[in-house]
C-alpha positions as CSV (number, residue, x, y, z in Angstrom):
1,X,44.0,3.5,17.5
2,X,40.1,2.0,16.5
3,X,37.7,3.8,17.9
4,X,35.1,1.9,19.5
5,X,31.1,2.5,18.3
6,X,32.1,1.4,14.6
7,X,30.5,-1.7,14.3
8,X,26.7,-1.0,14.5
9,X,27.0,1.7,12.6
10,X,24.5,2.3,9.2
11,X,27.0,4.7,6.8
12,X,24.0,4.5,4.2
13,X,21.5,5.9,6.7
14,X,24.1,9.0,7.9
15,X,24.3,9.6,4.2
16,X,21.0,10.0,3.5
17,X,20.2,12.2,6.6
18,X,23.1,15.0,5.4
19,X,21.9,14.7,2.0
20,X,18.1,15.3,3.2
21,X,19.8,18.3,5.1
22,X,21.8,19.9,2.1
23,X,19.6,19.4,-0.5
24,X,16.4,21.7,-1.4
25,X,16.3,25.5,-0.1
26,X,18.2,26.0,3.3
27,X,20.5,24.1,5.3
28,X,19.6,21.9,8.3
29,X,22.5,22.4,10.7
30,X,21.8,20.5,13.1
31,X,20.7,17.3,11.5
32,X,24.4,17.4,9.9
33,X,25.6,18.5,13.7
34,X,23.7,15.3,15.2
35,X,25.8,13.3,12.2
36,X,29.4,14.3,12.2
37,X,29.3,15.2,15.8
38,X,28.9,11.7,17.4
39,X,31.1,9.6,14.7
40,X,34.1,8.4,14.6
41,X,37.2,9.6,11.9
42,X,36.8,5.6,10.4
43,X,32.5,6.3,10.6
44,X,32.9,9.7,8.7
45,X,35.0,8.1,6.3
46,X,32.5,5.2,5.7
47,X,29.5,7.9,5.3
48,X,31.5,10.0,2.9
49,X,31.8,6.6,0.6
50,X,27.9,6.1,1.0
51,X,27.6,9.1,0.3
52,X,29.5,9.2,-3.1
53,X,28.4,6.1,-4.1
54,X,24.5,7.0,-3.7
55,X,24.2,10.5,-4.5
56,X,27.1,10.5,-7.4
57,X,28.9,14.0,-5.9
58,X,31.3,14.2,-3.1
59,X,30.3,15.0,0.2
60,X,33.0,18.0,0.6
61,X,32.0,19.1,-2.8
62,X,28.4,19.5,-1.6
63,X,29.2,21.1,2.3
64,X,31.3,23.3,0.5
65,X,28.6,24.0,-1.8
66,X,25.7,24.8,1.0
67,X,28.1,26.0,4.2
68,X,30.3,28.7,4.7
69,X,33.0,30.1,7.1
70,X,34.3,28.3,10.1
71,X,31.6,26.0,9.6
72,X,32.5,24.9,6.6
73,X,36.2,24.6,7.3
74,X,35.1,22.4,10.3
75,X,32.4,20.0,8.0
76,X,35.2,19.6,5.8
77,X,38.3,19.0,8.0
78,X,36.1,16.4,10.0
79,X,35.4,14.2,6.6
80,X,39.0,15.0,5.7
81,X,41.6,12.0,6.7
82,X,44.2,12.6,9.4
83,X,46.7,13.0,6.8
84,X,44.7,15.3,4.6
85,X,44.2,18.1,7.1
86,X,47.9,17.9,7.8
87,X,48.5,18.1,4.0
88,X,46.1,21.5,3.8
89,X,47.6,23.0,6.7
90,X,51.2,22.3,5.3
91,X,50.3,24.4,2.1
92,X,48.3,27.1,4.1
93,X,51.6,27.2,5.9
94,X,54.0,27.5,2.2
95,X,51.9,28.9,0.3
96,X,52.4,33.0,-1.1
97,X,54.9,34.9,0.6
98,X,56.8,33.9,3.8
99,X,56.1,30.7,6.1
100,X,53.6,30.0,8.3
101,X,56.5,28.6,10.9
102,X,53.9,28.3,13.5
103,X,51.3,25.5,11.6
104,X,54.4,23.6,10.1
105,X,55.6,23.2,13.9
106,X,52.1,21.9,14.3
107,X,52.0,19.8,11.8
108,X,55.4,18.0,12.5
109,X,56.2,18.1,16.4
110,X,53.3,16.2,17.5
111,X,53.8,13.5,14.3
112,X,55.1,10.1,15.1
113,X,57.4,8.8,12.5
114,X,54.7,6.7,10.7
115,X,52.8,9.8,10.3
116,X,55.4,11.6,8.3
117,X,56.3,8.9,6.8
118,X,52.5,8.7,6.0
119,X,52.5,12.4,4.7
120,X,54.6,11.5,2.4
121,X,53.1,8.7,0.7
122,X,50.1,10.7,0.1
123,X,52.1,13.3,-1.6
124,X,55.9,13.3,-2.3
125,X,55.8,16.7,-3.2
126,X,55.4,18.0,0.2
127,X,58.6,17.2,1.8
128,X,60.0,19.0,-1.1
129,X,57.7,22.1,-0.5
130,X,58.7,22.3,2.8
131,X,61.8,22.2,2.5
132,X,62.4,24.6,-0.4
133,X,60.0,27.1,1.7
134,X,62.2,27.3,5.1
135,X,64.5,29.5,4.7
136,X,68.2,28.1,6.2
137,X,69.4,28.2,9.7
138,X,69.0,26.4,12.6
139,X,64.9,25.9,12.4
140,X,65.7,24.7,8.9
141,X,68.1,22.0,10.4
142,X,65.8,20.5,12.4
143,X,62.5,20.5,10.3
144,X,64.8,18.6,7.3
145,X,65.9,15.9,10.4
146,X,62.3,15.7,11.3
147,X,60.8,15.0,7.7
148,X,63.4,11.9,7.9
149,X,60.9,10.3,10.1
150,X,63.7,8.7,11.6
151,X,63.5,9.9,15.6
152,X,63.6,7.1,18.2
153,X,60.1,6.3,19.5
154,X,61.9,4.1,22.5
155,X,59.4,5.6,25.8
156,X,62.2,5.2,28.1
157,X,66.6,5.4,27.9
158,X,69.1,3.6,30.3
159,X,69.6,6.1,33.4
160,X,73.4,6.1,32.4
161,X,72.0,7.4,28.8
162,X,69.8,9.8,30.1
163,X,72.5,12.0,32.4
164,X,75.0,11.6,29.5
165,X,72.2,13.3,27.3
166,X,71.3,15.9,30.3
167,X,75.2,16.7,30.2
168,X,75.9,17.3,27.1
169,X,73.0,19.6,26.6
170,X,74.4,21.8,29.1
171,X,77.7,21.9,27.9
172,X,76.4,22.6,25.0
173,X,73.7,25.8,26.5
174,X,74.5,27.2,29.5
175,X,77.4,25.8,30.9
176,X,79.8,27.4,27.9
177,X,79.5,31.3,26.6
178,X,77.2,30.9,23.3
179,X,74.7,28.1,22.3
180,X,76.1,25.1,20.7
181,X,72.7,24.5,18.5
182,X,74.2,21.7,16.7
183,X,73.6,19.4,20.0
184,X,70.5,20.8,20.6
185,X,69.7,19.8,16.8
186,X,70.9,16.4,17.1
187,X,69.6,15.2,20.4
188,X,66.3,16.9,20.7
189,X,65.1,15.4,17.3
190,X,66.5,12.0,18.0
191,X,64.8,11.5,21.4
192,X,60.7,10.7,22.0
193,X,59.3,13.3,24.2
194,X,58.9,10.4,27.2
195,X,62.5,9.5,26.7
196,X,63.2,13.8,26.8
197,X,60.9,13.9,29.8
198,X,63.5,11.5,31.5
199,X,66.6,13.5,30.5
200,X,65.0,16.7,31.8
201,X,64.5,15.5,34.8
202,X,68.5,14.3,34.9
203,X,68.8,18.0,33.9
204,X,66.6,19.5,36.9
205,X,68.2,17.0,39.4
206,X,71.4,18.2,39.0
207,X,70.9,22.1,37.6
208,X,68.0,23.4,39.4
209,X,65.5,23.8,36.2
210,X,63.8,22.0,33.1
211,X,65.7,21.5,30.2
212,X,62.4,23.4,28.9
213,X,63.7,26.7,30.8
214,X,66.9,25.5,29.5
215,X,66.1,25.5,25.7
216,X,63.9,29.0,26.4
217,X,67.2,30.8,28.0
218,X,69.1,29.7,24.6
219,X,67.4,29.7,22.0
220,X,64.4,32.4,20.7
221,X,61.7,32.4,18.0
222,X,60.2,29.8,15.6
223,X,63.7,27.2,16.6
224,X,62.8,27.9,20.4
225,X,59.1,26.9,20.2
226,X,59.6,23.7,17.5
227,X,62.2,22.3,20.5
228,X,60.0,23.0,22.6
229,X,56.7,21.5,21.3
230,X,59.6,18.4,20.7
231,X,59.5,18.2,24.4
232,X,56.2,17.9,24.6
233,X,53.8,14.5,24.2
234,X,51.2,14.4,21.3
235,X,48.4,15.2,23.9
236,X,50.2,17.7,25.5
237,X,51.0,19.5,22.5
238,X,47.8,19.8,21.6
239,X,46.5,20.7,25.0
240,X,48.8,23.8,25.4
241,X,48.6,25.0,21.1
242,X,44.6,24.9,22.0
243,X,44.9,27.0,25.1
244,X,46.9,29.5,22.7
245,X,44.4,29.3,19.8
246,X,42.0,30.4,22.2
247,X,43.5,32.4,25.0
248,X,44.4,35.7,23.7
249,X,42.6,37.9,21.7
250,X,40.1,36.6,18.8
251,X,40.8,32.6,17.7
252,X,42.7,31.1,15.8
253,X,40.6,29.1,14.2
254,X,42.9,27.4,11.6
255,X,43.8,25.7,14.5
256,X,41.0,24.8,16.3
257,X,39.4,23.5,13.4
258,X,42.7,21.3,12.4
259,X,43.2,19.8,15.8
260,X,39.8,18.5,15.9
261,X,39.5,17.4,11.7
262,X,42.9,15.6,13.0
263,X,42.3,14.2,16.1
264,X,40.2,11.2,17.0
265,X,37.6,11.8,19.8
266,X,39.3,9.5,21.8
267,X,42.4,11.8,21.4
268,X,40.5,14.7,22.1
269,X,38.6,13.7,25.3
270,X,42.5,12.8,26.4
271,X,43.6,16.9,25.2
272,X,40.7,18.1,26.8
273,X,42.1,16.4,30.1
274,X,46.0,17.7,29.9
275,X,44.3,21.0,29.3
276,X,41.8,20.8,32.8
277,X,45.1,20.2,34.3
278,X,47.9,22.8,32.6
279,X,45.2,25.6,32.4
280,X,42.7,25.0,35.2
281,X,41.9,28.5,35.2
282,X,39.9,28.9,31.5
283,X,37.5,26.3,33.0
284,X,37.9,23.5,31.0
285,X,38.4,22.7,27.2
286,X,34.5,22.4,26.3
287,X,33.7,26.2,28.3
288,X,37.1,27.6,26.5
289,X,36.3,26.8,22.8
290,X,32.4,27.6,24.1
291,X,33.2,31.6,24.7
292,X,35.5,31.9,22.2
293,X,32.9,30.4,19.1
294,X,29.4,31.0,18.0
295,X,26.2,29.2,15.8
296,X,26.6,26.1,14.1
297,X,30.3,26.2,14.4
298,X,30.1,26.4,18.0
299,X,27.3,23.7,18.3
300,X,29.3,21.0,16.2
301,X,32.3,21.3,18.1
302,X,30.4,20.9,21.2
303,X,28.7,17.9,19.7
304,X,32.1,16.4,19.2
305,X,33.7,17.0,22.7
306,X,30.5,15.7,24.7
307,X,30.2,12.5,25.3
C-alpha cells in the first residue's frame, strides 16, 4: 500500500541534510533522526537515490561508515527495501552452523505470496539456501510448501468448507492416538489466516477450544510455532513476535530492528494497535520498545512510531 505524505516531498534536500550530518568530525544524530524518522519506505528510497546521485557514494556505505551498533543496524534496515531486510535476515538465519528456525518463521509466516514470490526475484539463490539449510521433517515440509508461494489468499471459505476443514483437523490431532501432521501440513499452509480464523472458530463451536490450543497440544518446537504464526494475520504476527523481542530478558534486537526496516509506518501504527490490545499490560508499543532501548537508537525508533 502507498503511503500518503510522498508527494511534497524534496529527496534532494533530505539528502543534503544527512550528508551535512555525516560528513566532517562527529555525527549529528538527530538531524538524521528528524530525516529517516518522519519518511516514508518509498521517501527513503527516493533520498537514498539523491543521495547517490549527488554525493557519488552510497548512503548505507556512508551510515555504515560514521554509525555503529543498533543504530547502525536500524539507519540501514530503514533505507533497506522490504525485500532486502528479509533477504539479510534469511542469511543471518542460514548462515554458519545450525538455523536460525526462529527469523525464517519470521520472514515467511507473515509473507503474502507476492512477497515470496518477490524474494525470489531478487535473488533465486535463496529459496535454494533455505531449503538446503532445514534439516528434514515436518518443519522442513511446510517451509518448502510455503516458498511455493502458492497458499490461497481467499479472506473468507463456504461455511460447509470451513467445518469440513475444522473436522478433518481433529481427526487428524486429537480425536485419533498420534498426530497426523501431514493434514496439519497440507491445510494450514493452504489456508489465509482470515479463512483459518473462520475454521477455528468451526473448531471451538463444536470442541470447546481454538484450533491454536489444538495445534499447541500436538505439535512442539520450531513446527508448533511456524503453524502457529500461520494462524496469525500479518499485523498480528508482528504485534505478538514484538511483544517477545521485548518482553523477557535483554532485546532481541535483530528483530526489532527488522520489523520496523520492513514495515511501512502505516503498518506499524496498525502493530502497535494489535499489541495495546493482546498485551495491554506492557503499556503500549511506543513505552515497551522505550524501556527496553537507549540513545540514538531509542530516539529514532520513537521518531518513527509518533505521529
Amino acid at each position: 500500500m502507498a503511503e500518503s505524505g510522498s508527494h511534497h516531498h524534496n529527496a534532494q534536500h533530505d539528502a543534503e541534510v544527512i550528508h551535512k550530518a555525516i560528513e566532517g568530525a562527529g555525527t549529528d544524530e538527530k538531524a538524521i533522526n528528524q530525516v529517516l524518522g518522519h519518511r516514508t519506505k518509498e521517501q527513503i528510497q527516493e533520498i537514498a537515490k539523491a543521495y547517490e546521485h549527488a554525493y557519488k557514494n552510497k548512503l548505507t556505505s556512508d551510515i555504515k561508515g560514521d554509525t555503529s551498533g543498533s543504530y547502525k543496524g536500524l539507519l540501514v534496515a530503514l533505507v533497506n527495501t522490504p525485500v532486502q531486510n528479509k533477504k539479510e535476515l534469511i542469511l543471518k538465519a542460514t548462515k554458519g552452523l545450525g538455523t536460525t528456525e526462529k527469523y525464517l518463521i519470521d520472514v515467511l509466516a507473515p509473507s503474502s505470496n507476492h512477497e515470496i514470490i518477490e524474494l525470489y526475484q531478487n535473488d533465486p539463490k535463496i529459496i535454494h539456501a533455505i531449503i538446503d539449510d532445514v534439516s528434514s521433517g515436518n518443519f522442513a515440509k511446510i517451509v518448502e510448501q510455503l516458498l511455493k508461494g502458492v497458499r490461497d489468499e481467499r479472506e473468507s471459505i463456504p461455511d460447509d468448507e470451513a467445518h469440513t476443514v475444522a473436522e478433518r483437523l481433529f481427526k487428524a490431532g486429537e480425536g485419533k492416538l498420534g498426530t497426523d501432521e501431514k493434514v496439519f501440513n497440507e491445510l494450514i499452509t493452504k489456508y489465509s489466516p482470515s479463512a483459518l480464523k473462520q475454521i477455528s472458530h468451526d473448531y471451538q463451536k463444536k470442541h470447546k477450544h481454538t484450533l491454536e490450543q489444538a495445534i499447541k497440544g500436538e505439535t512442539s518446537g520450531n513446527y508448533e510455532d511456524l503453524l502457529v504464526g500461520l494462524l496469525k494475520t500479518k499485523h498480528e504476527y508482528f504485534a505478538d513476535r514484538l511483544y517477545d523481542a521485548i518482553a523477557g530478558l535483554g532485546t532481541d534486537d535483530t528483530y526489532l530492528i527488522y520489523a520496523f526496516g520492513v514495515l511501512s509506518k502505516h503498518d506499524l501504527h496498525k502493530v502497535a494497535h494489535i499489541f495495546n490490545e493482546r498485551h495491554p499490560k506492557r503499556g503500549g508499543l511506543a513505552k515497551a520498545v522505550k524501556e527496553d532501548t537507549s540513545g540514538d537508537y531509542q530516539d529514532l525508533l520513537m521518531q518513527i512510531l509518533s505521529e
